[in-house]
N, C-alpha and C positions, 0 to 999 in steps of 0.2 A: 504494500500500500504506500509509505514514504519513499519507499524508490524511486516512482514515475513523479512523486510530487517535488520532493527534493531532492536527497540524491543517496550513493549507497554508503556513503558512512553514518548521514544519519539514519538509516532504513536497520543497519544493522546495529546504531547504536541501541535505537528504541527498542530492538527486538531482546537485543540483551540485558537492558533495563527492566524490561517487562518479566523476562525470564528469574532473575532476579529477586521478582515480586512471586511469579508463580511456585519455581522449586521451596523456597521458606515455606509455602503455605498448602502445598501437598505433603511435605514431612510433619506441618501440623495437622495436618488432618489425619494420615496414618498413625500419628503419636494419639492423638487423643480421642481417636474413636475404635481400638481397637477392645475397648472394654465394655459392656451396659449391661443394664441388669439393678435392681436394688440392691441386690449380695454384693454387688463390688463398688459400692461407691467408694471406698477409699480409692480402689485401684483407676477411676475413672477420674478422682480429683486430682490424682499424682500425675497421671498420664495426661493430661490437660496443661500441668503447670509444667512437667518434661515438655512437651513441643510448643508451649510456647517459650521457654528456654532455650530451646532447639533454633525455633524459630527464628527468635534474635542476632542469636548466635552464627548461624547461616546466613541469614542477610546481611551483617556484618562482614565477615567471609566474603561472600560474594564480590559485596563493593570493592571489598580490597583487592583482591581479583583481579575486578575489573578495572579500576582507577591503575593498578599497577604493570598490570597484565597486556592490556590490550591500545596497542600502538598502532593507528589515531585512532580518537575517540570523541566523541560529540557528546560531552558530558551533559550539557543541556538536553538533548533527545533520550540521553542514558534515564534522567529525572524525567520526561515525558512518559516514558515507555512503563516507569514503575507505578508512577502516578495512577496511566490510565488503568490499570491492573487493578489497582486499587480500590478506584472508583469502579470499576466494573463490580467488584465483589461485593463491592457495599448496594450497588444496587440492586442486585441480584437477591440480596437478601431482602432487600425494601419490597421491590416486586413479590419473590415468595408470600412474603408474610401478609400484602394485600391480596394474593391472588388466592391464598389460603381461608381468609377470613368469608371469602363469597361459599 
């Protein structure tokens, strides 16, 4: 999509920005939903508070990674790409939860 409009280092900054945003928040999902049940709530609080420690943790990583890693780089598109990530998941959740209540 930013390829044709700009050009490809911001095409693939954004894409690794974004990725950035996605890998953290698949390792929090498999950290904190592999438990459920009433029996395991301990183990469902722990493992909640593991990926998003996890989480952090990785996204930090990441950046650094990438800030240090990857020779050029469109730091600006890198922040667009996590952003829109971002906001995608927040709205995703927004939508659910009205589209739940019909």
């Amino acid at each position: 999509m930013l390829w044709g409009v700009i050009d490809f280092k911001a095409a693939y900054s954004a894409l690794l920005g974004g990725l950035a945003a996605v890998i953290p928040n698949a390792y929090f999902t498999y950290k904190a939903f592999r438990y459920f049940g009433a029996r395991s709530v301990n183990a469902v609080i722990q493992s909640f508070w593991a990926g998003e420690a996890g989480k952090m943790v990785l996204t930090a990583v990441l950046f650094a990674v990438l800030f240090i890693g990857v020779k050029p780089l469109n730091i600006g598109m890198v922040f667009v790409g996590y952003i829109l990530v971002q906001i995608t998941s927040a709205s995703v959740l927004l939508l659910t939860k009205s589209f739940l209540k019909r």
